[in-house]
C-alpha positions as CSV (number, residue, x, y, z in Angstrom):
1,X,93.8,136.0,101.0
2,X,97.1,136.3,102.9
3,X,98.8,132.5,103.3
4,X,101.4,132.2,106.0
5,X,103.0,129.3,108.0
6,X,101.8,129.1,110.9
7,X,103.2,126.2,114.1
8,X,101.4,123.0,114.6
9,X,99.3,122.6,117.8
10,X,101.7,120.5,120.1
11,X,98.6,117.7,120.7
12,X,98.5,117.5,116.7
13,X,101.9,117.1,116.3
14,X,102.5,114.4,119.0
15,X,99.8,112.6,117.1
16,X,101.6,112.7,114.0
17,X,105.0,111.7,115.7
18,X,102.9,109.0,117.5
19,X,101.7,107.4,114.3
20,X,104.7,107.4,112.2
21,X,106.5,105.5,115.7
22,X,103.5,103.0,115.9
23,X,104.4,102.6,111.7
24,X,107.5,101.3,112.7
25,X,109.4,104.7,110.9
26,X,111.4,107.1,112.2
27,X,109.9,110.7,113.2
28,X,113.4,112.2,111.6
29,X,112.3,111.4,108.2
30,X,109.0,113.1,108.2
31,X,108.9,117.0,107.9
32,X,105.0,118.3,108.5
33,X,104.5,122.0,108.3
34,X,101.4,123.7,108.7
35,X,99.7,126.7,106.4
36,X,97.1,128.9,107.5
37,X,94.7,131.5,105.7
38,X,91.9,133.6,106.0
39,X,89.3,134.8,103.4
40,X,88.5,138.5,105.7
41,X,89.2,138.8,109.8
42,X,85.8,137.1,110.5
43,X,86.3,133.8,108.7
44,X,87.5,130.5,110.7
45,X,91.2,129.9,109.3
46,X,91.4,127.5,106.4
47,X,94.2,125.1,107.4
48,X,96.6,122.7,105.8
49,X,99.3,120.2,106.5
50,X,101.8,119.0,103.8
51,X,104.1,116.4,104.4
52,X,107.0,114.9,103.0
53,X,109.7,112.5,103.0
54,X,112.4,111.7,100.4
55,X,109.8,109.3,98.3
56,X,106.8,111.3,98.6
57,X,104.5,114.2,99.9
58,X,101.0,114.9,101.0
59,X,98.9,117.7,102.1
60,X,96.3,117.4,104.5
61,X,93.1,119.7,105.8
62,X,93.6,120.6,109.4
63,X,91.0,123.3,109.2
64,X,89.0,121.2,111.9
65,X,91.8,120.5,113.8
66,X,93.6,116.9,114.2
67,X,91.6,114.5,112.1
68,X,94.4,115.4,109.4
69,X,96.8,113.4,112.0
70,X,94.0,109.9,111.1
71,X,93.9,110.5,107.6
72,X,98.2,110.5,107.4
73,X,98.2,107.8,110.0
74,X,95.7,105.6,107.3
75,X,98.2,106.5,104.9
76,X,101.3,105.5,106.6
77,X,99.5,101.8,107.2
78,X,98.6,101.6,103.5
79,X,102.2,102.1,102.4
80,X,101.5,105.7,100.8
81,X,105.3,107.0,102.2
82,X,107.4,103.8,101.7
């Protein structure tokens, strides 16, 4: 299984920049890249986002596309990056 990074869709990523901006954070502080991977040339990519600021880091599933973006926006409201 070959792992590379791979760009993340614009309409994901404006999500993500949209919910750290409705957190009240600044965009500039977040770094999200994305990681993509394959089992054989048939399969559906496998896809993850990881995240990360000075105080902490998450990865995300993006395999089915941007529900990752609700899942970091719930942790931005809970407190999980500062």
């Amino acid at each position: 299984m070959l792992v590379h990074r791979t760009p993340i869709p614009q309409g994901e990523f404006e999500a993500f920049q949209s919910a750290i901006r409705a957190s009240g954070r600044d965009p500039a502080v977040f770094k999200a890249q994305m990681f993509e991977a394959r089992c054989s040339a048939n399969d559906s990519p496998m896809r993850r986002v990881h995240v990360v600021t000075q105080q902490a880091a998450a990865q995300y599933d993006a395999s089915t596309g941007s529900a990752w973006t609700q899942s970091f926006a719930r942790h931005l409201a809970r407190g999980f990056f500062g």
